[in-house]
N, C-alpha and C positions, 0 to 999 in steps of 0.2 A: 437180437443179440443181448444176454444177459450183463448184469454188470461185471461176472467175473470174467465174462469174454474179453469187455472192453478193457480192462486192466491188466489182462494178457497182452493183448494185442497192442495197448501202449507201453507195457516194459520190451516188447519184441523190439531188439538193435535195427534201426533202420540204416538201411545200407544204399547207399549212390552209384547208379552206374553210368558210364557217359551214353548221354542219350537217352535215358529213362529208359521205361520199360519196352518200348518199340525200335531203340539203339540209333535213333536219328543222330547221327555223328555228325554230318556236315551240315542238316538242318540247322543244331544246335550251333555250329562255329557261324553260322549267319548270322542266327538269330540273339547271340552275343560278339557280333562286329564293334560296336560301341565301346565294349569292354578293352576291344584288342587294340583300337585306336587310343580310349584311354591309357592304357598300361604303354602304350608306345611310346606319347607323349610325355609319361610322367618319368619315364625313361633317360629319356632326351635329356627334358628339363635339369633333373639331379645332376646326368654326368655333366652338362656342361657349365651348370653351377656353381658346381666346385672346383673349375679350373679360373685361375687369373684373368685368362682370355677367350673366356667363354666358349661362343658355338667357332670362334677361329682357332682352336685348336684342332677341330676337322681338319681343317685346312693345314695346322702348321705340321701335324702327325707327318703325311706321308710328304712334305713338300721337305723336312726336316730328314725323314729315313731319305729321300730319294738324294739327297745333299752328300749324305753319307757315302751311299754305296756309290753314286759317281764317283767318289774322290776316292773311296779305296777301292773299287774293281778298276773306276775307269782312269783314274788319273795315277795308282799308286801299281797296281799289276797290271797296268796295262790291257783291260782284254777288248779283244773284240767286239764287236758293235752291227756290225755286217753293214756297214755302213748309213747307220742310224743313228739319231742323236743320243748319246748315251742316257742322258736323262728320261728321253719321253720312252727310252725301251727300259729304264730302272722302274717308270710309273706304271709302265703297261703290263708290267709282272707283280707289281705290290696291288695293283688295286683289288686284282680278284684275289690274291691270296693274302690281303687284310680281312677281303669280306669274307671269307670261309671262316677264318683263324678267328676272326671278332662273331660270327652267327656261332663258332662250336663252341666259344668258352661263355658267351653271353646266354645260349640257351642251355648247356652245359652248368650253371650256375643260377638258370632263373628257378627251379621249383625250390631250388634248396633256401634262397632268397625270400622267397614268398610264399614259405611253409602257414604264416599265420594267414595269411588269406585263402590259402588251400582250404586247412584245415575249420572255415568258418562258415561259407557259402557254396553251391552248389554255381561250376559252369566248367566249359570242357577243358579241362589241363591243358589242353594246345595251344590252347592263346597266348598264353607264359612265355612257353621259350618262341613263340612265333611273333611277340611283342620282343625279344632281344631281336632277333635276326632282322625284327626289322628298322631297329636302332642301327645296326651290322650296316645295311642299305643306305640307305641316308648319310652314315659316313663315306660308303663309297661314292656316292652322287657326289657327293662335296669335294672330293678327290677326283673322280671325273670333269668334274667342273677348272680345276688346276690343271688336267691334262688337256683339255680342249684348248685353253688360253697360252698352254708354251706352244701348242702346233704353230699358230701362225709363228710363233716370235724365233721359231729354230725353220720355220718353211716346209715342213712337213702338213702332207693333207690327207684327210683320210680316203679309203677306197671304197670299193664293194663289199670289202670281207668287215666294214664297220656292221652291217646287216647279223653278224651275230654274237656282236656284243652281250644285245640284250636274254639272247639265249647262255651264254656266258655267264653273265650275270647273275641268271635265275637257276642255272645250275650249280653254284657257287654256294649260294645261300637256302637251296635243297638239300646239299649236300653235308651241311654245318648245321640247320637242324636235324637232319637224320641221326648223323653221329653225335649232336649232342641231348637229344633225346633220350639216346643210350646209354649218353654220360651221366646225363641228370637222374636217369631212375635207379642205376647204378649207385650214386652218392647220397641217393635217398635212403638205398635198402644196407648200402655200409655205413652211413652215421647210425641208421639204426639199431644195427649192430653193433656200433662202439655206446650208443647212449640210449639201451631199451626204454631208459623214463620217459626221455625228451621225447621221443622217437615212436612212441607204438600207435598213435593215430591214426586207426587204417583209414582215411582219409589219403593219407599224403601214399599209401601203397598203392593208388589209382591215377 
């Protein structure tokens, strides 16, 4: 190869695709596991660092919302319960629809968040919004953990149908990165559009 080859061939834009040239996708999300653990953790750490009461704000979130709506659905309009303790059937509808609600705007928000580490290093975009979602997790476990602890105190026990909880669960927070995958590459490609300067890193287009 001549020298003018080589001087070609290093002004040629090198371009990233996930997977490198053989498109190993899920190889690649293994083989940067570490990464996805790191970014989860550091996750963590920030929000609940910046609250007064730290990682017990998990806890006081939904024990707080579930406070709420007892006293206005169940104490103020009266409704229905079907004979269940109003509280543990306020818990047992917030928990999965915090974790959706917290996986769509937390993955929803991660690449826009972590545009400069995109744009610096090579590993597969998934890990992003799959380190919110499973910030999303962790808070429901924590909420979980509040709902296990009123069952005895109201006498309530769980059944058979507790068996698909965790199917429950994991459709929850499938279902809130899917849609916030969508969100994210979406608010990538319109800041783009509102700020061509900031914004034309085709980097952050993958």
């Amino acid at each position: 190869m001549t020298v003018a080859e080589k001087v070609a061939e290093a002004e040629e834009p090198l371009v990233l695709e996930p997977g490198g040239a053989d498109r190993r996708f899920w190889r690649d999300l293994w083989h940067y596991r570490d990464l996805f653990v790191f970014l989860a953790w550091r996750d963590i750490a920030v929000r609940y660092r910046q609250t007064i009461v730290g990682m017990a704000w998990a806890l006081l979130q939904p024990a707080l919302t579930m406070v709420l709506f007892t006293v206005v659905f169940g104490r103020i309009a009266h409704l229905e319960a079907g004979g269940v303790p109003y509280p543990l059937l306020v818990l047992a509808g917030l928990i999965p629809w915090q974790l959706f609600s917290a996986s769509l705007t937390g993955s929803g928000d991660s690449l826009a968040a972590n545009a400069g580490l995109i744009s610096k290093v090579y590993f597969p975009r998934m890990i992003i919004p799959m380190a919110a979602v499973a910030v999303a997790a962790v808070n429901a476990l924590v909420a979980l953990g509040l709902f296990a602890a009123l069952m005895p105190w109201y006498g309530a026990w769980p059944t058979w149908r507790l068996v698909a909880l965790p199917a429950l669960l994991v459709l929850a927070c499938l279902q809130g990165l899917g849609a916030g995958l969508v969100t994210a590459s979406l608010g990538l490609r319109c800041r783009r559009t509102r700020t061509p300067k900031t914004a034309s890193n085709p980097t952050l287009d993958r």
